[in-house]
N, C-alpha and C positions, 0 to 999 in steps of 0.2 A: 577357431575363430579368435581374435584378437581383440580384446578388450580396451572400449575406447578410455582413455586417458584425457583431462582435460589439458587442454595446449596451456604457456604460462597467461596468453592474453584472455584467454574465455574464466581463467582460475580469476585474473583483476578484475574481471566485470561481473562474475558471481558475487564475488567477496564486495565489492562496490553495493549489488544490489543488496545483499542480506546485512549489509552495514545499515542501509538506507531503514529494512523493513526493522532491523533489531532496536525499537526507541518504544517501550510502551506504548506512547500516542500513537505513534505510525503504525503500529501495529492495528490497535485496535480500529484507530480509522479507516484501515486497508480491510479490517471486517466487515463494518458496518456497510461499507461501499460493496462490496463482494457481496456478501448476502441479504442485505436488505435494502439494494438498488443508490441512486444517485440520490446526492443529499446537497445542500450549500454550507458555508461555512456559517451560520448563524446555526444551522437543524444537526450541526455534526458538534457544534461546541456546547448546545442546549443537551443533548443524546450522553455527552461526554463529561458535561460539568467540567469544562475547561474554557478559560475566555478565548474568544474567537481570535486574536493577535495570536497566541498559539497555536492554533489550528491552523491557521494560515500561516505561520512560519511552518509547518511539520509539512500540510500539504504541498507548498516549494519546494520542498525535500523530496518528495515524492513523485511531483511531476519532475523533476529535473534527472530525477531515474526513470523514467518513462512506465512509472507503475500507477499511476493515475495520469486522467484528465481532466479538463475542465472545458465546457460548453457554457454560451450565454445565452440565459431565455430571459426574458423580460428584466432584465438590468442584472438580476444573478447570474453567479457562475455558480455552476451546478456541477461537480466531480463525479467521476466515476472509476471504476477500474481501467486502469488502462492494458494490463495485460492482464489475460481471461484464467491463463496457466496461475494466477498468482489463486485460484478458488482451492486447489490440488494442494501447493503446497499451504495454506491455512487447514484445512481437509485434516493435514497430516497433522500440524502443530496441536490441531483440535483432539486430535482422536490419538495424540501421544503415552504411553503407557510409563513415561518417567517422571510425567508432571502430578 
């Protein structure tokens, strides 16, 4: 059997997305979304001890890679994961044996 190889366009949108998740904030705010449910930007910059002007620059970054989302309930935007595969690889980063 013949082992898949990534093509060079799926290698620029890997690398695009682990650019997106590699920023400390992003990181961690791709945790808290992922493991302990949808948050706003006021409850993720309060959780983080970061003013919410960066949270909300980082979470742009995020959504614009399609690794979160965001919904409007009662005048918030409320984020979430946007892709669910992103739990697996945090999973991994969590449970790595070099850190």
């Amino acid at each position: 059997m013949k082992e898949k190889i990534f093509d060079g366009e799926k290698a620029k949108k890997y690398a695009e997305i682990l650019k997106a998740i590699g920023h400390p904030v992003r990181l961690r705010l791709l945790d808290i979304l992922a493991f302990h449910g949808e948050r706003t930007v006021s409850e993720l910059g309060d959780i983080l001890e970061v003013p919410q002007a960066i949270v909300s620059q980082q979470l742009r970054i995020l959504r614009l890679n399609g690794l979160v989302k965001a919904a409007r309930k009662g005048g918030n935007a409320f984020y979430s994961i946007g892709e669910d595969n992103l739990r697996n690889l945090l999973n991994c980063l969590r449970n790595c044996r070099t850190i």
